[in-house]
Each structure stands twice: as C-alpha cells, then as structure tokens.
C-alpha positions in Angstrom: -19.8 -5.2 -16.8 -21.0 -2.6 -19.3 -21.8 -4.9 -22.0 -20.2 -2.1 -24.6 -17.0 -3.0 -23.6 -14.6 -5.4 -25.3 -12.7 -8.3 -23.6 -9.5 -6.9 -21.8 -6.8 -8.6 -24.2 -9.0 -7.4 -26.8 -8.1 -3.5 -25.1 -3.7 -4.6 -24.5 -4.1 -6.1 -28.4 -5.4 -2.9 -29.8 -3.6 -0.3 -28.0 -0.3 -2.4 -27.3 -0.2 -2.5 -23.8 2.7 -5.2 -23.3 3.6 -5.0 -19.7 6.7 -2.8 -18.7 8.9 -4.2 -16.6 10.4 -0.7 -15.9 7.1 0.6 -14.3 6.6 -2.9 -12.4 3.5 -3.8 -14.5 1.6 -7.2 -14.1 -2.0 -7.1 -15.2 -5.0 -8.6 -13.6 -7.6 -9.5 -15.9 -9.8 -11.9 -14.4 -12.4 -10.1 -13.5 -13.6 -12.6 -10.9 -10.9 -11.9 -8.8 -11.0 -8.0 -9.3 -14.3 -8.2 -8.3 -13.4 -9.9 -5.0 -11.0 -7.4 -4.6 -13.8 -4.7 -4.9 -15.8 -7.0 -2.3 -12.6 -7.0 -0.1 -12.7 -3.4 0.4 -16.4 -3.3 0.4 -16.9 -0.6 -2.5 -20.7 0.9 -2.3 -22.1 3.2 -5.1 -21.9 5.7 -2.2 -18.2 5.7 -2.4 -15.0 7.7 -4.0 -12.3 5.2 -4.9 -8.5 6.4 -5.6 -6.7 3.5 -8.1 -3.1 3.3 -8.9 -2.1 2.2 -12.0 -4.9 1.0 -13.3 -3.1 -0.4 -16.8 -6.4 -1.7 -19.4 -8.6 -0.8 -16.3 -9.7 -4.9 -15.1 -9.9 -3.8 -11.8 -11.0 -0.3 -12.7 -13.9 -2.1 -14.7 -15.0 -4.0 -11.4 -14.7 -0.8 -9.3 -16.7 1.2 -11.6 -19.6 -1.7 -11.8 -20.0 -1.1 -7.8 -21.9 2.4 -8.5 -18.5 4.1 -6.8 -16.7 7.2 -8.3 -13.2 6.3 -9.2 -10.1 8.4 -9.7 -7.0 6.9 -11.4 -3.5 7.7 -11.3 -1.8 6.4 -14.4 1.9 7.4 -15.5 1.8 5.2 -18.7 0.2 7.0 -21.2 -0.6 4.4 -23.4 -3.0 3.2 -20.4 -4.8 6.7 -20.6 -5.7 6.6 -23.9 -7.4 2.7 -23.3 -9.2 4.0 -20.0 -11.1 6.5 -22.4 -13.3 3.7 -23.8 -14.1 2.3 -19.8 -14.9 6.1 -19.0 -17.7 6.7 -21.7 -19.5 3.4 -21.1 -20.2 4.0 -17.1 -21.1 7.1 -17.5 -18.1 9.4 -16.5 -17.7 8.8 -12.9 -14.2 7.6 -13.8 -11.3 10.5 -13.7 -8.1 9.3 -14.7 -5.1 11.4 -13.8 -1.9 11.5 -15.8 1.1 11.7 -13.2 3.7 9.5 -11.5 1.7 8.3 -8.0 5.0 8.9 -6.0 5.1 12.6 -6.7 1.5 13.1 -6.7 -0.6 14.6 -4.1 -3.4 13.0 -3.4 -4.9 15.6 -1.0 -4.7 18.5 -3.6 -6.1 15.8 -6.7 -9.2 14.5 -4.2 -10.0 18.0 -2.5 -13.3 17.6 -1.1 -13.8 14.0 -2.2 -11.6 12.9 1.1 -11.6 10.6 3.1 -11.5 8.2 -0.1 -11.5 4.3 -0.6 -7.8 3.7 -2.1 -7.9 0.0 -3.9 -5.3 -0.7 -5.8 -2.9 -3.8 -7.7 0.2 -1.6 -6.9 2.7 -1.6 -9.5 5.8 -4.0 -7.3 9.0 -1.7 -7.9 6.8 1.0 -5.8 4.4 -0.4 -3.3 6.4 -0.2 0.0 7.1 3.8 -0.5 3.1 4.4 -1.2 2.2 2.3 1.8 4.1 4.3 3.9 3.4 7.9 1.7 -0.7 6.5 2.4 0.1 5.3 6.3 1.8 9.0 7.2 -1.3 10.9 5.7 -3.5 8.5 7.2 -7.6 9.3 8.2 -7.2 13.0 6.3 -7.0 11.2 3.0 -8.0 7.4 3.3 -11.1 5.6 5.7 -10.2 1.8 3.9 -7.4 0.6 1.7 -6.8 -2.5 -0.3 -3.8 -3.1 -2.2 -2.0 -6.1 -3.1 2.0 -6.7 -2.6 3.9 -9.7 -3.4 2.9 -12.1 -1.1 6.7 -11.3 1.1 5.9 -7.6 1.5 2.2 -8.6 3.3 3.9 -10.8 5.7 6.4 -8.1 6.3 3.4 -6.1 6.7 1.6 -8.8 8.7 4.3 -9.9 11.0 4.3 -10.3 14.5 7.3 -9.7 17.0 9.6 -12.6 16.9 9.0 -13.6 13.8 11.5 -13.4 10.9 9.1 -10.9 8.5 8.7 -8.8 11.4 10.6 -5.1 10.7 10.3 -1.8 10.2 7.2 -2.1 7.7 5.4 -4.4 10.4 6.3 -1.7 12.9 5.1 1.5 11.0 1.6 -0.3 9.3 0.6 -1.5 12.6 1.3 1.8 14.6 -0.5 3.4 11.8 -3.5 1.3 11.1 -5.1 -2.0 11.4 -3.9 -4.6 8.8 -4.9 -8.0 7.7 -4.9 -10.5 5.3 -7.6 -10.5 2.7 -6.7 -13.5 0.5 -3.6 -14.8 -1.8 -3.5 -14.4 -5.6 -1.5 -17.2 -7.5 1.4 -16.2 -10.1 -0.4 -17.1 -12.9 -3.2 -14.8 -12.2 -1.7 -12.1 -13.9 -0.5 -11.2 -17.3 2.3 -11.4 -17.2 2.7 -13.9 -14.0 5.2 -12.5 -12.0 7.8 -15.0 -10.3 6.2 -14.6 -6.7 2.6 -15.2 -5.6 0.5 -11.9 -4.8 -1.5 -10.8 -1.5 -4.3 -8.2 -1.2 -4.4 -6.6 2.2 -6.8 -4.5 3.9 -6.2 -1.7 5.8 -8.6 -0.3 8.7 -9.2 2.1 11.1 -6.0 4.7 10.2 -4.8 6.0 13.2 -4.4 9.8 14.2 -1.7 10.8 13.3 1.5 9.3 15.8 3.5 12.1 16.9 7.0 11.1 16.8 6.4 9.3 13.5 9.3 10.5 11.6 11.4 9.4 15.2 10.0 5.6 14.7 11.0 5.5 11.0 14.4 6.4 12.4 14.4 4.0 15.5 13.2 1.3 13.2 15.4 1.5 10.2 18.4 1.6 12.9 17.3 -1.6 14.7 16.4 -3.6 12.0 18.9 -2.6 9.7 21.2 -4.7 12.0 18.8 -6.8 13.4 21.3 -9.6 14.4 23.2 -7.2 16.7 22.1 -6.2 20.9 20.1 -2.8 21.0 22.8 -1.2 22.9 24.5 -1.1 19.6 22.0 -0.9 17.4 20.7 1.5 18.4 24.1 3.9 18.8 23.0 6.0 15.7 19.7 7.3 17.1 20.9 7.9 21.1 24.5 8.2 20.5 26.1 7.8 23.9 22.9 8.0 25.9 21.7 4.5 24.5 21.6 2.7 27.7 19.8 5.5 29.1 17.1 5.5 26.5 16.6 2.1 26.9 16.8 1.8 30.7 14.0 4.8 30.5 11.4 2.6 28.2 12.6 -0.3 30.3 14.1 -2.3 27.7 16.7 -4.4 28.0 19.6 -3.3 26.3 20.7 -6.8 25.1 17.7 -7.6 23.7 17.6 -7.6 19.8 15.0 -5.7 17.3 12.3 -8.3 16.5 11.9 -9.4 20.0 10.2 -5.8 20.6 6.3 -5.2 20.5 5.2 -2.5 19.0 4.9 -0.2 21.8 8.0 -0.8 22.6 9.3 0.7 19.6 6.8 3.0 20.1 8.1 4.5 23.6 12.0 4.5 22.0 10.6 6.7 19.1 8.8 9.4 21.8 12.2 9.7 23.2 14.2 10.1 20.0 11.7 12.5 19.3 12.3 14.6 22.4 
C-alpha cells in the first residue's frame, strides 16, 4: 500500500462515511482479505478493472497496488470526494465515476478499455440485478468477474438441479458463464457486519451471447415462481394452451417440477418460447 495513505477508519472518521443502509453499504477494510479478493480474480498490472461501489476505496486500495487500471462507479458522493486522496498517491490510474451502477453503461464509460476485469464488494440491495445486467452483456464487456453476495445469493448462484437454491439465478449464471466458489467472508469482516455471512464468487469464460435469452428469463421466472406446482401448470403463462406440446417437443415430462430440470433442459423450453 502507498505508504502516503492513512489507515481506512482514519478516511470514514474524517470524511463521515457512516454506512448507509439505503444504498446497501457494508465496508471491507481489512485489507488482507481485499487483497485475496484481488488474488481471486487474478488482477495483473496489465489489466483494466471496473469496481462498484467502492465506499473509502479498501478494496480499491488492493486493486490499485496490483499495477491494474481501475475504474469506479460510486453514487455516494461523500465516497468521491475520499477516493481523491487514493487517486493522487498511485499515480492516477484510478477513474472514479459519479453515477448510480444500475443506470450506467458500462460499454459507453469503458469504450476501448473492454473486455475489462469487473471486481467488486456489491452493495446487497442491488447485486442480483447487476449480475444479470453483467451476464446479458457478457464477453463484449467482461473476460473475469469477482463479486461477493451474501453467502444465500452464491448458493442460488451455485446450485445444482434438485437442490433447494437451485432457480432462475442458478439457471441464467450458468447458461451465461462459468461460476464457482472462491471463498466465504464472515459477518464481522465488514464494517458494519451485516446479519449474514458474505461469499466472493468468480466468474469465467462468459458465454456468447444465448439467443433466446430474454425467452429463459421468462421460462424461468414462470417455473420457479411456483416451483411446488407440475410444469404443465407452471408453465401455462409462457405456452398457454400449447404447454404439453412444448414439453412433449423438449421431451420433458410434463409432471415433472422446476428444480428437477438441468440446465439444458430449461435451455430447449426457452428456444421454443422464443420461436
């Protein structure tokens, strides 16, 4: 770490940075741990890393000491102002954007800086909608992602057909990419601890883009959103009264229940919604 740089409470103390609830805001400051985050998404000098909320910049700090190029997207504009410090001492190659990451395109902020990096300690009120917002624009904006979720959303993530977790996020981040578990993060890791334990996950190898992507979302939010019922019902929304066809054409049962689906399973059903 640049050695003119304070201590990060010593950065929340003087510019106030208590933790909003309202923007999902739970710091990381041990800088052991954003370094193995770094290490996790295996950060060269040679590489352009996009960072969401970066709040007093702890994993910013351990981005930065990797040689890499980092651009932030910060909506709190107390944050900005206490980034300035951690952009003068390493020498500019941090650019921090003020906008809400939601709204914000990434292609248009990182033209001719893509594919990027995109390591993040996502703020928890908004991390499923970036995943999938990341996962749709897949290879054309990211090559490797890192990003931690309470530990629940990674094992939705994670899941595996049969399982409880598994659902529409399991579906749509394995059709999309390659996930896996990098390592857990305790509660009390982060200031403030939040009530559930944290997860970094890695994501490889984005896909090309899946055709009939906007067909699975709709295939998947129907079977899982009544995950206890048959298929043939289920399923009514999407095929209407052609739902036994559909199913008898991917040659699925049509009693058969959501999470006992693999993925291209889903995958065939969302081809033919799509046609």
């Amino acid at each position: 770490m640049s050695a003119s740089l304070p201590p990060l409470r010593d950065i929340i103390d003087r510019y106030e940075l208590g933790a909003k609830k309202s923007l999902g805001q739970h710091f990381l400051l041990d800088l052991n741990m954003t370094r193995k985050i770094a290490r996790a998404a295996s950060v060269m000098d040679s590489d352009h890393v996009l960072e969401i909320g970066p709040g007093p910049g702890g994993l910013t700090r351990a981005l930065l000491e990797t040689g890499a190029q980092v651009t932030a997207i910060e909506r709190d504009h107390r944050c900005i102002e206490a980034l300035s410090d951690t952009a003068a001492a390493f020498e500019n190659r941090l650019s921090v954007i003020e906008a809400d990451a939601l709204a914000a395109n990434e292609l248009d902020i990182l033209a001719g800086m893509t594919p990027v990096k995109i390591v993040a300690n996502l703020p928890y009120n908004i991390s499923t909608e970036l995943l999938i917002k990341w996962l749709k624009a897949g290879a054309a904006l990211w090559s490797v992602m890192a990003l931690m979720f309470q530990k629940e959303v990674a094992d939705r993530i994670l899941a595996a057909p049969g399982s409880k977790a598994y659902g529409r996020l399991s579906v749509i981040s394995q059709t999309t990419s390659l996930p896996s578990r990098a390592f857990n993060l305790p509660a009390r890791a982060f200031t403030p601890p939040p009530k559930v334990d944290s997860t970094v996950v890695i994501f490889e190898q984005p896909r090309e883009a899946f055709p009939a992507l906007a067909a699975l979302e709709k295939v998947t939010q129907a079977a899982f959103s009544q995950r206890r019922k048959m298929l043939r019902s289920s399923l009514k929304p999407v095929f209407g009264d052609n739902v036994s066809g559909a199913l008898l054409t991917a040659g699925i049962e049509e009693t058969r229940r959501a999470e006992e689906l693999s993925i291209d399973q889903f995958k065939s059903l969302a081809r033919l919604a799509a046609t």
